[in-house]
ZASE-389778 format. One line per 4 residues: for each residue x, y, z of C-alpha. Coordinates in Angstrom, 1 decimal. Layout:
% residues N
X Y Z | ... $
END
This chain:
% residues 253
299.3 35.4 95.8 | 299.6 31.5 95.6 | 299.6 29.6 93.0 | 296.6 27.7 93.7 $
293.9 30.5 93.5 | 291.0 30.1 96.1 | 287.9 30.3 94.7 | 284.3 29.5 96.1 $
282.3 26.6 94.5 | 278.9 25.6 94.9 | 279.4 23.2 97.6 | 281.0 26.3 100.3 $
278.6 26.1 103.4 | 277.9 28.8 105.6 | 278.0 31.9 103.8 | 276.3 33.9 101.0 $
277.5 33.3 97.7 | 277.0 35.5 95.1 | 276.9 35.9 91.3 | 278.1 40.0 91.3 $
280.7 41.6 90.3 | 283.7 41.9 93.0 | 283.5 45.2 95.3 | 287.1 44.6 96.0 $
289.0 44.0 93.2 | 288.5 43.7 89.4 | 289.0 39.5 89.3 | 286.9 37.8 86.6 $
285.9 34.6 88.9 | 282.3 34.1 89.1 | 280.9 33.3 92.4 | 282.3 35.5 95.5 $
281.2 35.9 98.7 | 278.5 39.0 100.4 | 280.2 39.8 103.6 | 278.6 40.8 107.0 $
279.6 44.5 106.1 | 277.1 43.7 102.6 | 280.4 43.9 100.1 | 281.4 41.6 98.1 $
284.8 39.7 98.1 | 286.3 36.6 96.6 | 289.3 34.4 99.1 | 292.0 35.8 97.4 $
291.1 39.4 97.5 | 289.8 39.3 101.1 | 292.7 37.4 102.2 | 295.1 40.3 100.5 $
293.2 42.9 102.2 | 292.9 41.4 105.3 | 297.0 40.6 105.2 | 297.6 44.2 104.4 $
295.6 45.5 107.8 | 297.8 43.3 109.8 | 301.2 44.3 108.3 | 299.9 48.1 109.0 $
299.7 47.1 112.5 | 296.1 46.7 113.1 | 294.7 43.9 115.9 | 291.1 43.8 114.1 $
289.8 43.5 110.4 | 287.7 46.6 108.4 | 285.9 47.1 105.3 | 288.2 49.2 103.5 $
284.6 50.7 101.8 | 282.8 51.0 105.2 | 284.7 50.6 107.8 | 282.5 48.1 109.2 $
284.5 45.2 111.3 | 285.2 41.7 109.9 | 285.2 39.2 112.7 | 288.0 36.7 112.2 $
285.6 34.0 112.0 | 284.1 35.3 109.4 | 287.7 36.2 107.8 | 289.1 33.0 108.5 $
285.8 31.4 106.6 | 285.1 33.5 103.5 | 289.2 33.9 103.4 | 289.6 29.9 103.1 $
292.3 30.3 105.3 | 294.9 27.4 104.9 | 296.0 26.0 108.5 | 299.2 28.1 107.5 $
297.6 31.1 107.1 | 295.8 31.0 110.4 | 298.9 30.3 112.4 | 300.4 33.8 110.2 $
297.1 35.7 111.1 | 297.3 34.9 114.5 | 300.5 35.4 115.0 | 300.7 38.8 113.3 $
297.6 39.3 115.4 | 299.0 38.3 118.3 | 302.3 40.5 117.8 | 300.4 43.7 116.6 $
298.3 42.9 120.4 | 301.9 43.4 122.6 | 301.2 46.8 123.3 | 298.3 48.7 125.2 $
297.6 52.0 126.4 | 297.5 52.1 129.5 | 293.9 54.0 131.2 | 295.5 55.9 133.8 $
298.2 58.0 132.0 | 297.7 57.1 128.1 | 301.4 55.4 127.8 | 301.5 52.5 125.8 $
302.6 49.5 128.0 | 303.7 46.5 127.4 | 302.3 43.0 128.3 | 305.2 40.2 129.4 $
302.8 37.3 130.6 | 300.1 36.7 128.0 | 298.5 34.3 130.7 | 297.5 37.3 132.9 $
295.4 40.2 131.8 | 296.7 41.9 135.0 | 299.3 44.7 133.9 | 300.6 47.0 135.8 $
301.8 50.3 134.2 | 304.9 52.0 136.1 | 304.3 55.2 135.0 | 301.2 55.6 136.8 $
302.9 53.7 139.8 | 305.6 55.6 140.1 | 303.5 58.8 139.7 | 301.1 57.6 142.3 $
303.4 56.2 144.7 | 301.5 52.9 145.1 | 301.2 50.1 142.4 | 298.7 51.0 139.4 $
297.2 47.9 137.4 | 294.5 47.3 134.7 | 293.3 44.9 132.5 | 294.2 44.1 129.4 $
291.1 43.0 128.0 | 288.8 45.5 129.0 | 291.2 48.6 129.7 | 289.8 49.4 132.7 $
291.5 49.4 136.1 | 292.2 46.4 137.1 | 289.3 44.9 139.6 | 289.4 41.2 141.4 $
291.9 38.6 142.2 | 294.8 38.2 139.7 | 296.4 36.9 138.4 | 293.8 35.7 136.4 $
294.0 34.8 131.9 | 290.3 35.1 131.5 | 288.3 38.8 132.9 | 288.6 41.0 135.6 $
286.5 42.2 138.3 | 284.7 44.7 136.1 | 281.4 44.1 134.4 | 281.3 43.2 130.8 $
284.7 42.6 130.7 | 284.6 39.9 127.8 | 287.5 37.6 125.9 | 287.4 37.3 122.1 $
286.5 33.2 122.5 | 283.3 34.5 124.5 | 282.3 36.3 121.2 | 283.3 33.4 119.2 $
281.5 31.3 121.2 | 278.2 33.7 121.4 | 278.1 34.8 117.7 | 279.7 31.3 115.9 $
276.9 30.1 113.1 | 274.4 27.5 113.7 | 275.5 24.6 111.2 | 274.1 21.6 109.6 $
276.1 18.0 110.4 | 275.6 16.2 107.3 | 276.7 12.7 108.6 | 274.4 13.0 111.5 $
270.7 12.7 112.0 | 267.8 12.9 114.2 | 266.9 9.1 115.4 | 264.2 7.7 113.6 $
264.4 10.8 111.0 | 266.5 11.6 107.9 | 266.0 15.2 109.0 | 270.0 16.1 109.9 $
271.2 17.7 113.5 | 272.3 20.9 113.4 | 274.4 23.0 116.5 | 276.9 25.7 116.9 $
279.9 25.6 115.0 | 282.5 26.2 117.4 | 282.5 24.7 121.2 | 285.1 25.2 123.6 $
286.4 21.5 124.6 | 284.7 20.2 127.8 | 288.1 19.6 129.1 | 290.6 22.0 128.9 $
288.7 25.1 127.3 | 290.4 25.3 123.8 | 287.8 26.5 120.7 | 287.0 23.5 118.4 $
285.4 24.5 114.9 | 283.5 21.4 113.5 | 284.0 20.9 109.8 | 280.2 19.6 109.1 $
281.8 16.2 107.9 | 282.1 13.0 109.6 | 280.4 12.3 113.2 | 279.4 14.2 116.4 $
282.6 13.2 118.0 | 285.5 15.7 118.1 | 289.3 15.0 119.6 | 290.5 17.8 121.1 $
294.4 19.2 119.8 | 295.3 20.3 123.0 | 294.7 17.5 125.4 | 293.5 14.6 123.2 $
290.0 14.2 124.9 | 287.0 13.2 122.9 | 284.0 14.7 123.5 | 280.2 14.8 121.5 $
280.4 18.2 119.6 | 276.4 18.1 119.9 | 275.4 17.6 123.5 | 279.0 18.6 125.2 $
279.5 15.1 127.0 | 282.5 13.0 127.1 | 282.4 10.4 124.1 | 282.1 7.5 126.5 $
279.2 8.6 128.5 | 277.1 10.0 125.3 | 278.1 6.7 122.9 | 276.6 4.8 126.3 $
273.1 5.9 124.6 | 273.4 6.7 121.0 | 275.8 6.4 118.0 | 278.5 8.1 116.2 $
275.9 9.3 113.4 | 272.6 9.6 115.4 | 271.5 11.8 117.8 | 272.4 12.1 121.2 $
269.6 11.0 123.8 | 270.4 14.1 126.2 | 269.5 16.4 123.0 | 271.5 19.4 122.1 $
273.5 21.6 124.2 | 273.1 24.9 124.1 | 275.8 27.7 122.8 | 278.6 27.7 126.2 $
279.3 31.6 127.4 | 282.4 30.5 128.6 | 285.5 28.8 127.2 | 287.7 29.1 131.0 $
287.7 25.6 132.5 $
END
């Protein structure tokens, strides 16, 4: 445990903070958090826990009470994940991921280009005498072109950024407003960059404008147009004149 203990203060957006007693551990700070499972946590202890899973191997966060799943972004929140502690978590996450089973014959099998979830499994080729691939997404055999980084052929076959991108929470901007209004604009909390596809959380301060790591572009976090053509009709700090964009299903470019 660092030195610096997280703790949750009054001013911690976007989740439910509570005045009860820890269901996690025995620490004597007063607010913690109610997770999505209904237990209650502080950072620490549900950083601890959730550090544990991933060093037993696991590729996706419990309730060690109820066995309910934690998604990450709700981890990485209530956590207070420091940028280091993502890149650790998604790392680990990323290493405990390198093998799947494979649908055919049950064999675990690895995956050497994580920018195709076409795999092909050699057991099951060599058994079948003709080449045997599935996805590595949805475990299913392998339907469509490949190779391919973001579905298959097969229905419902999802990414984890579509989730994050479907189930994200709605939050408030609290630099920007409605034109005209004091009332403040409020929109998903993470958008998939207009340009290149990488997941952008907002961190409800400053403007609407967001500069994408990956490839530098800026783009309006509100109505998902480049910051040149939405600026062409509104400000930095006021709403934008095409409105607000609704959640994207899709973070493939």
């Amino acid at each position: 445990m660092s030195e610096d203990i997280k703790k949750f203060t009054p001013f911690d957006k976007g989740m439910k903070l509570v005045s009860k007693p820890s269901d996690l551990d025995n620490e004597s700070s007063v607010l913690r958090a109610e997770l999505s499972c209904g237990h209650v946590t502080s950072p620490e202890s549900l950083t601890d826990c959730c550090r544990a899973q991933l060093n037993d191997g696991k590729t996706e966060f419990k309730c060690p009470l109820c066995a309910k799943k934690w998604p990450y972004d709700e981890v990485r929140k209530v956590a207070k994940l420091t940028p280091a502690e993502q890149s650790a978590f998604e790392d680990k996450l990323g290493t405990n991921t390198v093998n799947e089973t494979c649908p055919g014959c049950g064999i675990f099998t690895e995956r050497s280009d994580v920018s195709n979830l076409c795999v092909e499994c050699s057991v099951c080729t060599a058994n079948n005498r003709k080449p045997f691939k599935f996805c590595w997404q949805c475990v299913r055999e392998w339907r469509g072109p490949q190779p391919r980084a973001d579905r298959c052929g097969n229905g419902g076959c999802k990414r984890r950024n579509q989730e994050l991108l479907r189930d994200c929470p709605i939050i408030t901007l609290s630099s920007v407003v409605y034109k005209g209004s004091s009332d403040h604009v409020q929109c998903p909390a993470i958008r998939a960059c207009i340009f290149c596809g990488v997941l952008i959380e907002h961190t409800n301060e400053g403007c609407k404008m967001v500069s994408c790591s990956k490839c530098k572009n800026e783009f309006c976090f509100v109505c998902l147009k480049s910051a040149r053509e939405c600026l062409k009709t509104s400000t930095h700090f006021i709403s934008c004149s095409a409105g607000l964009a609704p959640r994207q299903i899709d973070s493939a470019m």
